[in-house]
N, C-alpha and C positions, 0 to 999 in steps of 0.2 A: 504494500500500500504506500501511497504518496501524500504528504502530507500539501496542504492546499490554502490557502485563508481564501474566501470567499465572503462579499460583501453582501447583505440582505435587510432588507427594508424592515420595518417593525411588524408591520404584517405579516411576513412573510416568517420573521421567527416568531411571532406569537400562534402561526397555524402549525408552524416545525413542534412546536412545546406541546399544543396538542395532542397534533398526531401522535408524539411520543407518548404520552399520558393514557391516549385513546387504546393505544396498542402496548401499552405494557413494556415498553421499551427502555434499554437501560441507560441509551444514550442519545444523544442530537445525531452524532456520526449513524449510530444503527437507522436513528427513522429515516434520515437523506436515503442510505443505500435500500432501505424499503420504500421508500417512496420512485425512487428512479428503477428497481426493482417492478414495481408494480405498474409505471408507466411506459417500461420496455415489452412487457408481456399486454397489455392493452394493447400499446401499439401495431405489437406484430400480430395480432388479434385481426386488428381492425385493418391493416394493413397500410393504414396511415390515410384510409377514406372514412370520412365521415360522413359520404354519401353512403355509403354502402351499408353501414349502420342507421342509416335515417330509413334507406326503403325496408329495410329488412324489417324493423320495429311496425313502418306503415304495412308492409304488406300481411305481417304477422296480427296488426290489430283490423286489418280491414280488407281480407281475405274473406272470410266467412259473407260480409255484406256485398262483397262486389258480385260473387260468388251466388250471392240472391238475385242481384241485381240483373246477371246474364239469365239467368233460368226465366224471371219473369219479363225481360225484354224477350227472348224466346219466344215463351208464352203467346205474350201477347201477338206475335209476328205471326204466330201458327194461326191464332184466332182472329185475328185481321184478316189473313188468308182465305180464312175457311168464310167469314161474310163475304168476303170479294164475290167470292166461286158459287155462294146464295144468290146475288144480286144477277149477278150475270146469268145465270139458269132464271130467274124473275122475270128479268127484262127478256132474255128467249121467248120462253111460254108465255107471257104475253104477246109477243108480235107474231110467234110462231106456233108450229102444232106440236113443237117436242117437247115430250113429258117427261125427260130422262135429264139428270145434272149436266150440263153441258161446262165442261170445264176453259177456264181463260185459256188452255196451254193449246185447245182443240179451235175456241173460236171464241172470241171478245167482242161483244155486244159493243154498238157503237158509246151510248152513253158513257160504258167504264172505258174505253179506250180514251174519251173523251176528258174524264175525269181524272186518270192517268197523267196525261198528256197535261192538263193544268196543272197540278200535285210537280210533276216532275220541273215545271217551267215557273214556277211560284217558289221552291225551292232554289232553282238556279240562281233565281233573281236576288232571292236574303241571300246567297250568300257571297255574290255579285256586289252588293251593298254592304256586309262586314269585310270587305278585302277592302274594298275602296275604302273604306273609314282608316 
């Protein structure tokens, strides 16, 4: 060992006296080398990101909910779907003689093609408008 003087602010030995006090230690010299001790093994822990440590924490506490989040976006996508492919057999058998589900993948009713087509061009537009912003 090398002996060193080093300069330290009041604060800084009033948290050294703690720490020592906290941890049962029998000197200032012992808590430095467990404090630098304990900051070397963190680091190489953490790898010296503390990004890496922030997602891990978010994804650890907000996994479970995103994890809702997709299922009922899902959900909902399926069951949006399945009105679509109602409406459009609706609007058939009304103009037409067919009594059977007529699905959008086989033949799309003018009105939903129609309504489509605004949905997709009303979107464009918002997002037309937050770029330019």
């Amino acid at each position: 060992m090398k002996k060193k003087e080093i300069l330290l602010a009041q604060n800084h030995l009033d948290y050294l006296k703690y720490f020592q006090h906290l941890r049962n230690l029998s000197s200032a010299n012992q808590a430095i080398r467990t404090i630098i001790e304990q900051h070397q093994l963190y680091f190489s822990q953490t790898d010296g990101s503390v990004g890496q440590i922030i997602a891990a924490v978010l994804e650890e506490k907000y996994s479970e909910l995103l994890r809702a989040i997709r299922a009922s976006t899902q959900n909902t996508e399926i069951n949006s779907q399945i009105v679509l492919e109602i409406f459009n057999t609706l609007f058939l058998n009304q103009f037409t003689n067919i009594s059977h589900a007529t699905l959008t993948s086989l033949y799309e009713c003018e009105p939903i093609a129609q309504a489509r087509k605004a949905v997709k061009d009303n979107l464009a537009a918002q997002r037309q408008r937050k770029f330019s912003k």
